[in-house]
Wavefront OBJ file of the C-alpha trace (Angstrom):
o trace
v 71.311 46.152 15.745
v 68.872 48.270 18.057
v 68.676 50.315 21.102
v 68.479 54.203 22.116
v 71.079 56.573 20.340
v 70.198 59.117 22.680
v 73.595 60.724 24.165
v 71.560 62.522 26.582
v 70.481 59.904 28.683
v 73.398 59.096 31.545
v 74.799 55.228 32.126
v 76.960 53.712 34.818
v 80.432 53.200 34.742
v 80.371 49.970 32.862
v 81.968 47.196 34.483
v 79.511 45.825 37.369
v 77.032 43.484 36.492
v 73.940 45.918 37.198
v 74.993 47.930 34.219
v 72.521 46.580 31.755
v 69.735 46.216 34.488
v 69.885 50.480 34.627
v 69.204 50.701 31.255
v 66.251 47.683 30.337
v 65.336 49.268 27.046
v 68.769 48.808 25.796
v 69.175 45.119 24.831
v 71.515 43.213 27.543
v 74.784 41.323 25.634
v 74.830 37.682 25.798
v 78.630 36.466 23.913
v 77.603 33.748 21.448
v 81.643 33.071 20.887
v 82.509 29.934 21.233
v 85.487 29.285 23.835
v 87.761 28.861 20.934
v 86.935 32.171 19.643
v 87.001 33.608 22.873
v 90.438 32.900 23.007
v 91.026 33.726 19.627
v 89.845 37.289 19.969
v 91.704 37.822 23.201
v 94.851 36.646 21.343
v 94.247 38.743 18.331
v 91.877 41.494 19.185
v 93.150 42.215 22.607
v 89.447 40.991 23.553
v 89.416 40.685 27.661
v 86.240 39.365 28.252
v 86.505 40.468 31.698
v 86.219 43.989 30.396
v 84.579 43.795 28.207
v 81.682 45.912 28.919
v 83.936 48.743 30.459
v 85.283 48.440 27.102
v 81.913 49.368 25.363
v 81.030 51.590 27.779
v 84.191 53.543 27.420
v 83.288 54.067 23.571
v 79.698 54.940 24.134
v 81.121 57.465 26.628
v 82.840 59.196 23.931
v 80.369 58.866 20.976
v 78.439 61.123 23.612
v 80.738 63.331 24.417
v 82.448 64.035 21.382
v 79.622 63.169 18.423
v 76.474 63.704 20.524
v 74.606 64.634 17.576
v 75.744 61.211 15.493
v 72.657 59.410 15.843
v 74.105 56.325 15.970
v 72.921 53.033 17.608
v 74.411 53.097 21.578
v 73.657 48.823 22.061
v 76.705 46.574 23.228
v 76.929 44.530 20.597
v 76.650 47.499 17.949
v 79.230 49.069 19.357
v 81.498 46.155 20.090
v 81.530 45.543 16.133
v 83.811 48.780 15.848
v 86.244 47.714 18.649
v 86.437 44.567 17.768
v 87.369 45.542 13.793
v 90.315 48.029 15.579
v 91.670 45.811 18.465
v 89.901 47.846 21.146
v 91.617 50.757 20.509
v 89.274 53.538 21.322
v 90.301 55.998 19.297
v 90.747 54.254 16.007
v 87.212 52.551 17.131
v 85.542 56.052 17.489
v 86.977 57.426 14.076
v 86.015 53.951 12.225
v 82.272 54.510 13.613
v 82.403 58.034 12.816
v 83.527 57.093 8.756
v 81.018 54.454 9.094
v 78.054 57.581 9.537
v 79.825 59.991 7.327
v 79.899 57.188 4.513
v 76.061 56.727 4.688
v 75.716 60.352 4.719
v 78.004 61.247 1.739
v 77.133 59.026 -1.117
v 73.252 58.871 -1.534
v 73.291 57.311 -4.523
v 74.308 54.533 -2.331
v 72.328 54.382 1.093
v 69.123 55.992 0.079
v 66.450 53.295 0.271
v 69.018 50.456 1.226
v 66.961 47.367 1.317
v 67.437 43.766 0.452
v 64.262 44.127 -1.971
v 65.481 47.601 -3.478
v 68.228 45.469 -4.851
v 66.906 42.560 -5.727
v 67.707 42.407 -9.681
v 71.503 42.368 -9.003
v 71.029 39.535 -6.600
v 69.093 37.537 -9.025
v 71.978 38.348 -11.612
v 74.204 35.913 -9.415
v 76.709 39.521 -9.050
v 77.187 38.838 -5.310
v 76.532 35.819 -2.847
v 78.272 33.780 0.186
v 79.682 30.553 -0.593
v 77.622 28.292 1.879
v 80.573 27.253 4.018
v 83.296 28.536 5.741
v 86.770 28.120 5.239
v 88.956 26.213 7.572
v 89.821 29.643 9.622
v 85.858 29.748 10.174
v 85.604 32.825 7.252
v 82.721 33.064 4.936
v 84.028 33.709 1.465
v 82.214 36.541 -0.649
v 82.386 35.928 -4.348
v 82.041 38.721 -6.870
v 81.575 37.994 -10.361
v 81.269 41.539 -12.410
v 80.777 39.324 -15.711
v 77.280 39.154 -14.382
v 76.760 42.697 -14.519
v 74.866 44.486 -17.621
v 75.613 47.581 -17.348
v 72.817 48.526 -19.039
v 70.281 47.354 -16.470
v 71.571 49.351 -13.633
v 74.502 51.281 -12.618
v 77.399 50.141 -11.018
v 76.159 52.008 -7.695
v 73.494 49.002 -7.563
v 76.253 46.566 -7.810
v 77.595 48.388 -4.823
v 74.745 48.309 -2.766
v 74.053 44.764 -3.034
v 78.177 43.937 -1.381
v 77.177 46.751 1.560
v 74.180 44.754 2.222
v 75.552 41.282 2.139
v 78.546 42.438 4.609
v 75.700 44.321 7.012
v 74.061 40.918 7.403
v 77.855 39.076 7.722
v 78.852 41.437 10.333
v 75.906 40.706 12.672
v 77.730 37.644 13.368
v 80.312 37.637 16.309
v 82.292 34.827 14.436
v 81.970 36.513 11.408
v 83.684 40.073 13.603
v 86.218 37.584 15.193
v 87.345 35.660 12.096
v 86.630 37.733 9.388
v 86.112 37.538 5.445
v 87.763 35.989 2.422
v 86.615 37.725 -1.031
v 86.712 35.376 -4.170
v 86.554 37.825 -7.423
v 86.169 35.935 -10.687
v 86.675 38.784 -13.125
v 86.457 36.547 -16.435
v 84.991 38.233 -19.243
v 85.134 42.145 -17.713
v 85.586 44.099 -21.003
v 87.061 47.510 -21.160
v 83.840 49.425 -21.456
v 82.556 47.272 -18.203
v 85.795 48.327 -16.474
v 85.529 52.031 -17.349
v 82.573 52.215 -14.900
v 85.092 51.816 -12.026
v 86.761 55.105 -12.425
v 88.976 56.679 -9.201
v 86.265 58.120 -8.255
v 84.116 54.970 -7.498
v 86.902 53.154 -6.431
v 88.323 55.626 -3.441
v 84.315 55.408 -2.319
v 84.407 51.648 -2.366
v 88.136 51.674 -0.794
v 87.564 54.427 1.745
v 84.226 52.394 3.146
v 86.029 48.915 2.989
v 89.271 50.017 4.473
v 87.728 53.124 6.737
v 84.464 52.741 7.301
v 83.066 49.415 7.699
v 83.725 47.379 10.746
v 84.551 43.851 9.251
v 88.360 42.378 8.866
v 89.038 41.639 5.178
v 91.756 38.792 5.826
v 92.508 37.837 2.043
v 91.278 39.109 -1.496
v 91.721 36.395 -4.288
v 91.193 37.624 -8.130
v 90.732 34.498 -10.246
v 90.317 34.490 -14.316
v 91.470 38.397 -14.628
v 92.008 39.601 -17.765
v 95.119 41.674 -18.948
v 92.028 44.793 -18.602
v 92.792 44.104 -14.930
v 96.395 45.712 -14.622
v 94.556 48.785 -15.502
v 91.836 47.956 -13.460
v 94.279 47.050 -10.413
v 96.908 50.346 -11.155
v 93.670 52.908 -10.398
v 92.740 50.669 -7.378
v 96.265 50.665 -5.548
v 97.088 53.931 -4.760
v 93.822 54.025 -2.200
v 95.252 51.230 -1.391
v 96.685 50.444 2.614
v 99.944 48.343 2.324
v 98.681 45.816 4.668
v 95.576 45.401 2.356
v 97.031 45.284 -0.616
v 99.453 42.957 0.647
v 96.209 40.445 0.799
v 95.359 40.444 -2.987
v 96.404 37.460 -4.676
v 96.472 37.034 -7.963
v 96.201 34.022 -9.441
v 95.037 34.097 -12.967
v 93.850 30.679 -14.576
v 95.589 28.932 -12.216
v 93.173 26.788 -10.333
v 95.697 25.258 -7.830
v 97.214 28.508 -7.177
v 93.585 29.461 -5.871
v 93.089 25.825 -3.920
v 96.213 27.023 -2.081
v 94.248 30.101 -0.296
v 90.760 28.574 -0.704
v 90.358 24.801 -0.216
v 88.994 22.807 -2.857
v 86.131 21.475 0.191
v 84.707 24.545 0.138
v 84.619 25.830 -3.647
v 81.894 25.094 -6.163
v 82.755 23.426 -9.484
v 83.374 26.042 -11.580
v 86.552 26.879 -9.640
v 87.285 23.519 -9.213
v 86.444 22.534 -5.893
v 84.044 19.658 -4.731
v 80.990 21.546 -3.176
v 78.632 21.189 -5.970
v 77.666 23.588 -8.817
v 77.561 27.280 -7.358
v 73.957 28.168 -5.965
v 72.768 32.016 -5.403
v 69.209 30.614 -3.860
v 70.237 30.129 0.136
v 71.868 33.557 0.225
v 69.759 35.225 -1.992
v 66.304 33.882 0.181
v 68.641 34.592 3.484
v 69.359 38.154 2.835
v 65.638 38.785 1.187
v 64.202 37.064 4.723
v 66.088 39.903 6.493
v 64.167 42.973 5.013
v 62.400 43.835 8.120
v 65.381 43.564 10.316
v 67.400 45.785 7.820
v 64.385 48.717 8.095
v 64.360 48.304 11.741
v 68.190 48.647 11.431
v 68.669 51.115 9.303
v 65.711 53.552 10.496
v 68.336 54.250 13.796
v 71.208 55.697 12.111
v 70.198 59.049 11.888
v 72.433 60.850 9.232
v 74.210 63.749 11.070
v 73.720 67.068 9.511
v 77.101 68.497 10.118
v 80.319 67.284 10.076
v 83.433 68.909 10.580
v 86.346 68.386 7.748
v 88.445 66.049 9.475
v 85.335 64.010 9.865
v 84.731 63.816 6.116
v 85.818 60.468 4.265
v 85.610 61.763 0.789
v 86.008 65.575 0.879
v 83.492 66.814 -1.704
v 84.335 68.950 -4.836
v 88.481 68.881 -4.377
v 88.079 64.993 -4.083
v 85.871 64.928 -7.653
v 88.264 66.936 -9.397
v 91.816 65.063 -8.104
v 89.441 61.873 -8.986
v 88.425 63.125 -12.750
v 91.712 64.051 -13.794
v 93.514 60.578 -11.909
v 90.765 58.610 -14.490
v 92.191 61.233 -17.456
v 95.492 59.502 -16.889
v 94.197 56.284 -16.179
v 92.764 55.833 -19.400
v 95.527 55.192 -21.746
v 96.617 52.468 -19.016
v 93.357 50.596 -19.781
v 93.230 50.955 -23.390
v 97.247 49.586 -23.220
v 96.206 46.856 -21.292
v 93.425 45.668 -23.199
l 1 2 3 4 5 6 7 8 9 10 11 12 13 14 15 16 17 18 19 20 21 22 23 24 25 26 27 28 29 30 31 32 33 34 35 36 37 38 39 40 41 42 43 44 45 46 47 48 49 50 51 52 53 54 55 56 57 58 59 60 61 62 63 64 65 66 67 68 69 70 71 72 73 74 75 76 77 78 79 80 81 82 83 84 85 86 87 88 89 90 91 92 93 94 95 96 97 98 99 100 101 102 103 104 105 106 107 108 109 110 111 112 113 114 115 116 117 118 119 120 121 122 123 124 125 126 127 128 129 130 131 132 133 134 135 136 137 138 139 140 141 142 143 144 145 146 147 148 149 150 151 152 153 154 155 156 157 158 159 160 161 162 163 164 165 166 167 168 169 170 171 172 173 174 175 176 177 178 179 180 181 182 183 184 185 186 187 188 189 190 191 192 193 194 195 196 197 198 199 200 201 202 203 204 205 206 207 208 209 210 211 212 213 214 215 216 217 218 219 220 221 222 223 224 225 226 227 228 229 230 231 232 233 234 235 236 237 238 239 240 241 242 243 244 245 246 247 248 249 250 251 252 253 254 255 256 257 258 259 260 261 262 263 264 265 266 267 268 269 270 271 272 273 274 275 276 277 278 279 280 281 282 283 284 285 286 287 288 289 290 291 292 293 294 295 296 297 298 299 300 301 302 303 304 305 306 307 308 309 310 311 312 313 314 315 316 317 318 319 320 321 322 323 324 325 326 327 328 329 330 331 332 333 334 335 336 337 338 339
């Protein structure tokens, strides 16, 4: 992810060859899709390889006219991340890129110093990591164990962090945009003062950047060894909630084979009872370390706007905090009944 975010700077009309050749500091894009895929994306995306670039070019046109101030990273393949994650629609493809800023720029507890090394502790806890292979749609499955959080260590922010990170580095893969992911959430052992931490406050941030303002397709999310705590857990989740998402959690308790029908055995470690060998952290852990540098480089172009009108705003400040305290008042009793 490079190039110039510079609106002032003109470009050509995309769709001629010669397009890229005008502009040599901005990095030409070479499709790494396999035909397959191509396909795939054409039937499912509305992906016309043909246009592609008139396609990007349309977008970019409209970051600069409407958002010239975004400061956000202008490169094909940046940009084709946001149309690819909203079929090519331009419109929902601008707004998604815009959330994508205003996320960064509204929750600094978050963003500030985001760096594979910054959170380093919560990878070593075993918290996040990518199962090693893909599923037989070509998805790389993101398991989430919150039993490996101590809360005492570090707040559930870091926890946080370390998921936006490991989807940053999924994303930069044009299978990975095409296909999209599979989570795999084993919540065994999440005690009611662990699930307290995920008030409605933290959970419309976590929603509103997952749903709103990240470009990656979240095809299925599978919740294995939840405890009753979780119907609490789940009831302050689903009202931020689309229906099409929520329509993609499965639930599926203690029941192994209910989980081998979404995630094949091949592909799952041990301790959910597949045949992949015990459950290692290392490769994804060294992987995402390895990409520091390209993370600073990354990172360093997304200059946080300073303004932002209110329509623009995921997460609307004070009013937000307030609906969000008193939805975790009445949330409360639901845990405690649950548990």
């Amino acid at each position: 992810m490079s190039g110039d975010s510079d609106c002032t700077r003109t470009s050509p009309s995309a769709g001629s060859p010669s397009d890229n050749e005008l502009l040599p500091d901005r990095p030409k894009y070479v499709c790494s899709l396999s035909p397959d895929l191509v396909t795939k994306a054409r039937e499912e995306l509305q992906e016309k390889p043909e246009w592609r670039l008139r396609d990007v070019q349309a977008l970019r046109d409209m970051v600069c006219k409407d958002y010239p101030s975004l400061g956000t990273c202008l490169d094909d393949a940046f940009l084709l991340r946001f149309l690819r994650a909203r079929k090519f629609d331009y419109d929902r493809a601008l707004q998604l890129l815009v959330n994508y800023h205003t996320c960064r720029r509204t929750w600094p507890e978050v963003f500030s110093n985001l760096k594979p090394s910054a959170i380093k502790p919560v990878l070593e806890s075993g918290f996040v990591t990518v199962l090693p292979h893909r599923d037989p749609q070509g998805r790389h499955v993101v398991c989430i164990r919150p039993d490996r959080w101590t809360p005492s260590n570090y707040p559930i922010t870091e926890n946080i962090r370390a998921i936006y990170l490991t989807l940053e580095k999924l994303i930069q893969s044009e299978e990975t945009q095409v296909n999209g992911i599979v989570i795999l959430a084993d919540y065994k052992g999440v005690s009611l003062s662990k699930a307290s931490h995920f008030g409605p406050f933290v959970a419309k941030k976590v929603i509103g950047i997952l749903q709103d303002g990240f470009p990656i397709r979240i095809k299925a999310v599978n919740i294995i060894n939840e405890p009753r705590i979780f119907k609490g857990i789940f009831a302050i989740i689903k009202p931020f909630l689309k229906e099409k998402i929520a329509n993609r959690f499965f639930l599926h308790g203690c029941d192994l084979n209910s989980l081998h029908q979404n995630i094949p055995p091949v592909i799952l470690p041990e301790e959910y009872g597949g045949t992949a060998g015990k459950l290692d952290i290392s490769a994804w852990n060294e992987l995402l370390l390895a990409s520091e540098e390209d993370f600073l480089h990354d990172f360093s172009q997304l200059v946080l706007p300073c303004d932002s009108s209110p329509h623009e705003m995921l997460v609307s400040g004070d009013a937000d905090e307030k609906q969000c305290d008193d939805s975790l008042r009445g949330m409360k009793p639901q845990l405690y009944y649950c548990y």
